[in-house]
KEVOVEX-233604 format. One record per residue: residue number from 1; residue in three letters; x, y, z of N, C-alpha, C in turn. Coordinates in steps of 0.05 Angstrom, whole numbers. Layout:
<recs>
+-----+---------+--------+--------+--------+--------+--------+--------+--------+--------+--------+
| num | residuo |    n.X |    n.Y |    n.Z |   ca.X |   ca.Y |   ca.Z |    c.X |    c.Y |    c.Z |
+-----+---------+--------+--------+--------+--------+--------+--------+--------+--------+--------+
| NUM |     ALA |      X |      Y |      Z |      X |      Y |      Z |      X |      Y |      Z |
...
+-----+---------+--------+--------+--------+--------+--------+--------+--------+--------+--------+
</recs>
This chain:
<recs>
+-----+---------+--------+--------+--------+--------+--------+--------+--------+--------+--------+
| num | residuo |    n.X |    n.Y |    n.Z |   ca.X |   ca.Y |   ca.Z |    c.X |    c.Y |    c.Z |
+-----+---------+--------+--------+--------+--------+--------+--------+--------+--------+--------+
|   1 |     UNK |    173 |    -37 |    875 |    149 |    -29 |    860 |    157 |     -7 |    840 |
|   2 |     UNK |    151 |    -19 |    817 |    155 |     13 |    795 |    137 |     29 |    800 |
|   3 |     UNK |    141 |     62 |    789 |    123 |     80 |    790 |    122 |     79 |    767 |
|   4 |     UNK |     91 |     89 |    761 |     79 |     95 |    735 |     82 |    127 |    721 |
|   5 |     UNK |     92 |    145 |    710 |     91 |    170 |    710 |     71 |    172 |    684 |
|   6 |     UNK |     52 |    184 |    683 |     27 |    189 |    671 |     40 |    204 |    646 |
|   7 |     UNK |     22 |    202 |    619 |     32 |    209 |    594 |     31 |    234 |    598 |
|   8 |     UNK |     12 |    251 |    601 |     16 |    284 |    593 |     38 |    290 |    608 |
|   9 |     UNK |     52 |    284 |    633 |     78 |    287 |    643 |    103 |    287 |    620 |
|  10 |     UNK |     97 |    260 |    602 |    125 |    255 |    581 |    111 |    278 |    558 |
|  11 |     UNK |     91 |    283 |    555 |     80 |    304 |    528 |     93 |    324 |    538 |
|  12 |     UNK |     88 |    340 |    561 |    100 |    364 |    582 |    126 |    366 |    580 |
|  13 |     UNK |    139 |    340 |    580 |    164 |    340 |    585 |    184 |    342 |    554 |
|  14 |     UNK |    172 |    330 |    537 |    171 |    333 |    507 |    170 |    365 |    495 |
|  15 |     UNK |    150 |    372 |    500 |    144 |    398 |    496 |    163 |    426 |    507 |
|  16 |     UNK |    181 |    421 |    536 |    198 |    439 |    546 |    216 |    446 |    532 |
|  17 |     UNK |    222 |    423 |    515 |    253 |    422 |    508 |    246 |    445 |    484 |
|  18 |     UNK |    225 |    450 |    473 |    229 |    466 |    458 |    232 |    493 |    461 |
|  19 |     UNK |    247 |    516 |    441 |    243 |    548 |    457 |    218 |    551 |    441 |
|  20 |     UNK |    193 |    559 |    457 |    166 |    557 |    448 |    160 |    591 |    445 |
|  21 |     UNK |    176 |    608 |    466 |    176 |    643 |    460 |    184 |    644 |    433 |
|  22 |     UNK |    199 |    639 |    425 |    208 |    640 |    388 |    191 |    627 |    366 |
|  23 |     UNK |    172 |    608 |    377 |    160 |    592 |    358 |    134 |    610 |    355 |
|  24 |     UNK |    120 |    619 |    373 |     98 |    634 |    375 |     93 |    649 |    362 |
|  25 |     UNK |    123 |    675 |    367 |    119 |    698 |    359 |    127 |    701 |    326 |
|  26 |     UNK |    135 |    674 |    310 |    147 |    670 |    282 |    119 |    675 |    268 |
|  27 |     UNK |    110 |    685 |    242 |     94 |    670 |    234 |     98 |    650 |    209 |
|  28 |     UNK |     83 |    639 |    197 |     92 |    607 |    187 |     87 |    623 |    160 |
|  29 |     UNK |     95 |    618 |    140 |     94 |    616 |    113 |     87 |    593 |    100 |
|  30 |     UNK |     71 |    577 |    118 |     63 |    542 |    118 |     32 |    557 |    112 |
|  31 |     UNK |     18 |    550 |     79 |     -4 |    554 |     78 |    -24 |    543 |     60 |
|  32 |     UNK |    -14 |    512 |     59 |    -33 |    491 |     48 |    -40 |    474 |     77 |
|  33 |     UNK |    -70 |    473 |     83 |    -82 |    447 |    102 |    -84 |    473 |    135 |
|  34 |     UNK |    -90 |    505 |    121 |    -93 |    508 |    146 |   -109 |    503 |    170 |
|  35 |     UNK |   -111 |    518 |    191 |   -129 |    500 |    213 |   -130 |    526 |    239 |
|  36 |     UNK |   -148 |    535 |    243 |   -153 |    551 |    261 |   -151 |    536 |    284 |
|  37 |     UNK |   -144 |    536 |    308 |   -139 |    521 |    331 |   -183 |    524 |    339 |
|  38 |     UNK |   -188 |    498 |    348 |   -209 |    490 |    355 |   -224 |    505 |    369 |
|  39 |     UNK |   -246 |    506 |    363 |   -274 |    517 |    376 |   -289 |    498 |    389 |
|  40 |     UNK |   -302 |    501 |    411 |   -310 |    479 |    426 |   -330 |    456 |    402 |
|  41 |     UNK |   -329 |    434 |    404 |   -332 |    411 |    383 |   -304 |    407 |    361 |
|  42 |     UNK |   -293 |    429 |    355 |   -276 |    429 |    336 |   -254 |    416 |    336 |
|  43 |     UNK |   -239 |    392 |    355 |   -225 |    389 |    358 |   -223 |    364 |    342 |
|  44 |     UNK |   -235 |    343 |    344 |   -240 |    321 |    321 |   -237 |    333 |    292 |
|  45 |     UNK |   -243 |    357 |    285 |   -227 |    357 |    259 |   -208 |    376 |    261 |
|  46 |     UNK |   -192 |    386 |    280 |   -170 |    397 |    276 |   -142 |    370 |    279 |
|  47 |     UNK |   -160 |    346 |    294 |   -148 |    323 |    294 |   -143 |    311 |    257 |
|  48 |     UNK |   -170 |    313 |    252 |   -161 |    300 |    227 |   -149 |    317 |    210 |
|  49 |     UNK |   -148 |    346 |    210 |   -128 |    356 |    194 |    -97 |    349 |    194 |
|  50 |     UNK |    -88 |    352 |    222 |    -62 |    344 |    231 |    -54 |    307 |    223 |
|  51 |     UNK |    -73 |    300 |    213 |    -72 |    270 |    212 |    -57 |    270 |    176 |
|  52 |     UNK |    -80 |    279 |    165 |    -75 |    285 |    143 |    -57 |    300 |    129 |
|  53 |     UNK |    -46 |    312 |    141 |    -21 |    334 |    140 |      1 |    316 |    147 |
|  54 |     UNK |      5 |    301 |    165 |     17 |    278 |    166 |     34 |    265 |    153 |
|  55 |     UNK |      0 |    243 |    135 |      1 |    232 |    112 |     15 |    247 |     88 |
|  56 |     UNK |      4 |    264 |     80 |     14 |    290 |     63 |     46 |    286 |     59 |
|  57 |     UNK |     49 |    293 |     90 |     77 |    297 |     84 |     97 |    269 |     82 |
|  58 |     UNK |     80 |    242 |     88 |     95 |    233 |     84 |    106 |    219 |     50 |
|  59 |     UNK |     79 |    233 |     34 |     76 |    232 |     11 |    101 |    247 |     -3 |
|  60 |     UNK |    103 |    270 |      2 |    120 |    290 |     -2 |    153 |    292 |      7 |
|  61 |     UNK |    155 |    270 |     19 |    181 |    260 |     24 |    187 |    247 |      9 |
|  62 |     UNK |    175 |    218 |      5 |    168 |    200 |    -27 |    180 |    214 |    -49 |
|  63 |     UNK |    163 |    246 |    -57 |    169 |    253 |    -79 |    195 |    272 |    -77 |
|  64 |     UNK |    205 |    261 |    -56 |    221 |    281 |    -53 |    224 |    316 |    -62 |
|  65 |     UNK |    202 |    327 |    -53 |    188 |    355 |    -59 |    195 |    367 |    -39 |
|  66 |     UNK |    214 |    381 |    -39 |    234 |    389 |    -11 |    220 |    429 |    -15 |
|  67 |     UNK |    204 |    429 |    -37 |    190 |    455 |    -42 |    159 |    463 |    -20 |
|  68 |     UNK |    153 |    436 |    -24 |    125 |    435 |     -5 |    136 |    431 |     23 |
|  69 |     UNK |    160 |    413 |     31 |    173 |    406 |     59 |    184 |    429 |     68 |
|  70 |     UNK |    196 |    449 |     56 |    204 |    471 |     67 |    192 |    488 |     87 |
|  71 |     UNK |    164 |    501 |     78 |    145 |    518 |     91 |    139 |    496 |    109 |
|  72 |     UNK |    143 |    470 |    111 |    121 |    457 |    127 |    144 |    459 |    156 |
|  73 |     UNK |    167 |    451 |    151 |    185 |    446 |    170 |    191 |    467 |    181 |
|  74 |     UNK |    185 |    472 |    204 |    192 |    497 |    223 |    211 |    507 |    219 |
|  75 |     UNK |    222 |    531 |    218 |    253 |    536 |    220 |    274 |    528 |    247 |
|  76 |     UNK |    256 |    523 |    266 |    277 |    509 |    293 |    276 |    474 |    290 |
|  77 |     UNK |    256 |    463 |    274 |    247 |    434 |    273 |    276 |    414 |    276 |
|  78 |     UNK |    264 |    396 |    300 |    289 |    380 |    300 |    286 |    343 |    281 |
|  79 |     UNK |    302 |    332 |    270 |    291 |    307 |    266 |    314 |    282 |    279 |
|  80 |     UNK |    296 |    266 |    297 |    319 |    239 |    309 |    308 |    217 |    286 |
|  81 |     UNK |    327 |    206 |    271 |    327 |    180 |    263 |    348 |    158 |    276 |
|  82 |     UNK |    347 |    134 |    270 |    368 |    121 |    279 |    399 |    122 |    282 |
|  83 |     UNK |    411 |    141 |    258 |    440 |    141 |    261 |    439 |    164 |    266 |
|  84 |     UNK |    426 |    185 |    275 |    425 |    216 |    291 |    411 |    229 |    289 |
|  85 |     UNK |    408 |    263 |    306 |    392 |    278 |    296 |    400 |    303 |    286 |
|  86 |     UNK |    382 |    313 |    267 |    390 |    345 |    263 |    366 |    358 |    257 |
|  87 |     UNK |    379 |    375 |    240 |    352 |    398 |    246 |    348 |    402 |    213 |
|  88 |     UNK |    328 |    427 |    209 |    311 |    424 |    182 |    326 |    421 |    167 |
|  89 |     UNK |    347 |    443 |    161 |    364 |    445 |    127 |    376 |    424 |    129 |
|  90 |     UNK |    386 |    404 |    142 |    404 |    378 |    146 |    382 |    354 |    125 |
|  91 |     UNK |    361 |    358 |    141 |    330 |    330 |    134 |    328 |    344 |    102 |
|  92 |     UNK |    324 |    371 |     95 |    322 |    368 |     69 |    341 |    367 |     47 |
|  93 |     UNK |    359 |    372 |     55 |    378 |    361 |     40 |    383 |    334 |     39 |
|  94 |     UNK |    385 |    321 |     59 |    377 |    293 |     58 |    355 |    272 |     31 |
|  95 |     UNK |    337 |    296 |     39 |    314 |    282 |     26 |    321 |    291 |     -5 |
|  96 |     UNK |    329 |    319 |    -15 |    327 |    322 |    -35 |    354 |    313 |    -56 |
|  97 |     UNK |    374 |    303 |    -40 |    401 |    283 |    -51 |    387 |    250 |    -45 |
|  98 |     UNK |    369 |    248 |    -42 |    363 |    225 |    -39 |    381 |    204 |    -23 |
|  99 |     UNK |    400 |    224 |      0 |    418 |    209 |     17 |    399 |    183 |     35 |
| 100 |     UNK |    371 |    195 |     35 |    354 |    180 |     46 |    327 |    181 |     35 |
| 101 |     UNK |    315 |    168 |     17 |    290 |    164 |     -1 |    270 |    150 |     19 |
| 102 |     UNK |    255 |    168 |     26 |    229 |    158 |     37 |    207 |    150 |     14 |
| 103 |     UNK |    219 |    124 |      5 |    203 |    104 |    -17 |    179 |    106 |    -14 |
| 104 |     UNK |    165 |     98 |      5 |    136 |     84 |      9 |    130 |     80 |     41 |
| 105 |     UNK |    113 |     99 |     44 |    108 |     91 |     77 |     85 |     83 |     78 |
| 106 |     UNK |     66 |     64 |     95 |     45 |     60 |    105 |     33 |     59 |    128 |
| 107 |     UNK |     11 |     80 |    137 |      2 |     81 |    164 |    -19 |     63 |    171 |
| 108 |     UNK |      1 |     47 |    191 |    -26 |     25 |    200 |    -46 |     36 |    217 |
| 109 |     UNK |    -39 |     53 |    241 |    -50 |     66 |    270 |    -38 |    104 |    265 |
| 110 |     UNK |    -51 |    115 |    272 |    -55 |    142 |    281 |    -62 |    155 |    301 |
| 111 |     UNK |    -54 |    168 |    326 |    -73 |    179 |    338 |    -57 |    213 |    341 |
| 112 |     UNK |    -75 |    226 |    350 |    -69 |    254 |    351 |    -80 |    264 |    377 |
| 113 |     UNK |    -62 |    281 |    394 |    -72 |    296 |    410 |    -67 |    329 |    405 |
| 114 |     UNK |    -88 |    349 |    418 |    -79 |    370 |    413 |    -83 |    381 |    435 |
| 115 |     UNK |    -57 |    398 |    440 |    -53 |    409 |    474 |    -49 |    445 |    463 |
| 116 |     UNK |    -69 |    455 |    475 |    -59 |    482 |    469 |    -49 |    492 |    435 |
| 117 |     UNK |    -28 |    499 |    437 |    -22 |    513 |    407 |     -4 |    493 |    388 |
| 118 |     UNK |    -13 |    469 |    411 |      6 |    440 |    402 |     -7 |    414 |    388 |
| 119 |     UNK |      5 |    403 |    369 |    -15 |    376 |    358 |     17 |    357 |    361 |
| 120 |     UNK |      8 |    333 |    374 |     26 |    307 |    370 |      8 |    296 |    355 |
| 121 |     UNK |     20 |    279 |    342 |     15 |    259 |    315 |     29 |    233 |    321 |
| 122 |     UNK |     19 |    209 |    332 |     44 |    188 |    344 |     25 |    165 |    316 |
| 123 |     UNK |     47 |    158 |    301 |     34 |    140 |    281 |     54 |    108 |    278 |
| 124 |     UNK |     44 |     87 |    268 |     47 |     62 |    268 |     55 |     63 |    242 |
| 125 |     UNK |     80 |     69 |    232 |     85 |     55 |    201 |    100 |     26 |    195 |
| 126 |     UNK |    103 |     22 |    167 |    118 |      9 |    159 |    130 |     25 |    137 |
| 127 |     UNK |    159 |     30 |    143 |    172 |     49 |    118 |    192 |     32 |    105 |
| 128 |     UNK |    188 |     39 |     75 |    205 |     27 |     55 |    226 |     48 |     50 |
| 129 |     UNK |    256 |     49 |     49 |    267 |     75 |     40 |    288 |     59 |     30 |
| 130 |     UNK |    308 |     76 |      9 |    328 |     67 |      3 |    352 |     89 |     21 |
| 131 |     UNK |    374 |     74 |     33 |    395 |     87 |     55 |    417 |     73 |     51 |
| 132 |     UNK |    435 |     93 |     40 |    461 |     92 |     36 |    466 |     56 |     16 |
| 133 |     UNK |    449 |     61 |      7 |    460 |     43 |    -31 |    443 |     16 |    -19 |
| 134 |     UNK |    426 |     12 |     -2 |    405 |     -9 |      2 |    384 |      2 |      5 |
| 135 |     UNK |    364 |    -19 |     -8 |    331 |    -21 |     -1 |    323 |    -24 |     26 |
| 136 |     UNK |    307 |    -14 |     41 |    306 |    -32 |     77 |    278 |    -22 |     77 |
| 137 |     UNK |    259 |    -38 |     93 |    237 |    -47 |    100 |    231 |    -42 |    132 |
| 138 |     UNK |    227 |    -24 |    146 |    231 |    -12 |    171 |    197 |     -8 |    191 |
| 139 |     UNK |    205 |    -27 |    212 |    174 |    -15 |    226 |    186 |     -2 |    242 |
| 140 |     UNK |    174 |     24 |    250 |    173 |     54 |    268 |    153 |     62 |    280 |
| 141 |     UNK |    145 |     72 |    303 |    128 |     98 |    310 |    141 |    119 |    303 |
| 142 |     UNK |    129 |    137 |    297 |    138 |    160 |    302 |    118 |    183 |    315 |
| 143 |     UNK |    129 |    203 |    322 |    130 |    223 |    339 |    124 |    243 |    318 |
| 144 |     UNK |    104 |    260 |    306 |    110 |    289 |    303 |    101 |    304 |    315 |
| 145 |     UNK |    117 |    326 |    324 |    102 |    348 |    342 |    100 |    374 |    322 |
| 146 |     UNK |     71 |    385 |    323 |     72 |    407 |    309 |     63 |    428 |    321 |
| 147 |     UNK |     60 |    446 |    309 |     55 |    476 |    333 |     43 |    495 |    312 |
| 148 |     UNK |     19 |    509 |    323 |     12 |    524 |    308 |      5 |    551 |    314 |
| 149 |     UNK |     16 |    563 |    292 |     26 |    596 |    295 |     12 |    614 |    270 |
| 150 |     UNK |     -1 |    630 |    275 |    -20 |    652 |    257 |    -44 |    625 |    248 |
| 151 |     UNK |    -51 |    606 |    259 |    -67 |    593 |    235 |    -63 |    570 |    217 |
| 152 |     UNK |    -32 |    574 |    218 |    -18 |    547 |    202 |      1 |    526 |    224 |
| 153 |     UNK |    -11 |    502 |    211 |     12 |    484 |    233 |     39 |    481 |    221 |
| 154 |     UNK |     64 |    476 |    234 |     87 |    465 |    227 |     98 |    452 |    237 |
| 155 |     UNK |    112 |    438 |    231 |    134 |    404 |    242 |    158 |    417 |    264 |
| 156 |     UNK |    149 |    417 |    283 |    179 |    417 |    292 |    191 |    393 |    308 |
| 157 |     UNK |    183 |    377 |    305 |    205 |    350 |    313 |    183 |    326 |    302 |
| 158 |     UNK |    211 |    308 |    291 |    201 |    277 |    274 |    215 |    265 |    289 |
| 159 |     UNK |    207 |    239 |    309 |    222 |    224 |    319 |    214 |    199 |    302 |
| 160 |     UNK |    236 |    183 |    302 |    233 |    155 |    289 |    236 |    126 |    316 |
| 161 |     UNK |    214 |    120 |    321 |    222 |    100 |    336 |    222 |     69 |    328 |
| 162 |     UNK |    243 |     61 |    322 |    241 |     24 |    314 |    231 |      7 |    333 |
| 163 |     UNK |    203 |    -14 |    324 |    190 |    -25 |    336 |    184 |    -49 |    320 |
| 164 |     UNK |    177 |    -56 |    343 |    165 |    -92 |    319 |    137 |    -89 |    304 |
| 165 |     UNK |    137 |   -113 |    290 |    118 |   -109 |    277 |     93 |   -106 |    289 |
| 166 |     UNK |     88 |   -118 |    317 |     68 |   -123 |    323 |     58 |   -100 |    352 |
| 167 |     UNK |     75 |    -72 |    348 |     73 |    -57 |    363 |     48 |    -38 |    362 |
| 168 |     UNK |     30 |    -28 |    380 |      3 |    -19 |    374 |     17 |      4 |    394 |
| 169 |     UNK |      0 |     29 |    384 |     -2 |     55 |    395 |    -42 |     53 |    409 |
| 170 |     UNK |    -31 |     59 |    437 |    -55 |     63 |    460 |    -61 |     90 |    454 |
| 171 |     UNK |    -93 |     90 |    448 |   -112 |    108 |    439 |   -130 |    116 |    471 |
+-----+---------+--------+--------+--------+--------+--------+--------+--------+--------+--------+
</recs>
């Protein structure tokens, strides 16, 4: 018989890996799309801010605007794509040599949870990018986890997960 281990266990378990004493006590110089952490009702739109912030950024990768990605990207932020992971100054330099052009993304599914001083963002794309001298056409979830400190949220981990086309994120 398999066991089932319940999601806020893998969110919990997600969440350890980070040093969260250092993230707390930073404060963000991230100060477009702020968001006071929720007041009772308030959480549906601290959802859709983090949604939209998201989107934003995945706009801002596109334009490769590594000016607006900076403040947004935590200073500990980690990113996993397929051929590895690293951390912020690695992803923007990336983005701003266009070693990796995040062409055109589209969000089919969204959902957001917010735990404490924490927002996950698990979204359904289809990404167009150009990588290492080809065009490629890529379906993903991804993972962002953001954290918010004085008022402002920031990215600290982008996971990229390859999935089929016909993969749905459970709301």
């Amino acid at each position: 018989m398999k066991s089932i281990i319940p999601a806020p266990f893998w969110l919990m378990l997600l969440l350890s890996v980070f040093p969260f004493g250092s993230v707390m006590a930073e404060q963000s110089p991230y100060v477009n799309l702020q968001a006071e952490m929720p007041a009772e009702g308030g959480m549906q739109k601290t959802e859709e801010i983090l949604s939209a912030l998201s989107k934003q950024k995945w706009q801002w990768m596109a334009d490769k605007n590594v000016d607006a990605l900076a403040p947004l990207f935590h200073k500990e932020s980690k990113f996993v794509h397929m051929s590895g992971a690293w951390k912020k100054d690695r992803e923007l330099e990336i983005i701003k040599s266009g070693s990796i052009w995040y062409k055109n993304t589209v969000v089919h599914d969204c959902d957001v949870e917010i735990v404490g001083q924490t927002g996950v963002v698990w979204s359904r794309i289809t990404l167009d990018a150009h990588v290492r001298g080809q065009d490629v056409s890529t379906e993903f979830t991804t993972t962002e986890v953001y954290v918010n400190t004085a008022g402002n949220w920031q990215l600290l981990a982008l996971t990229f997960s390859s999935v089929r086309d016909t993969h749905k994120i459970e709301h």
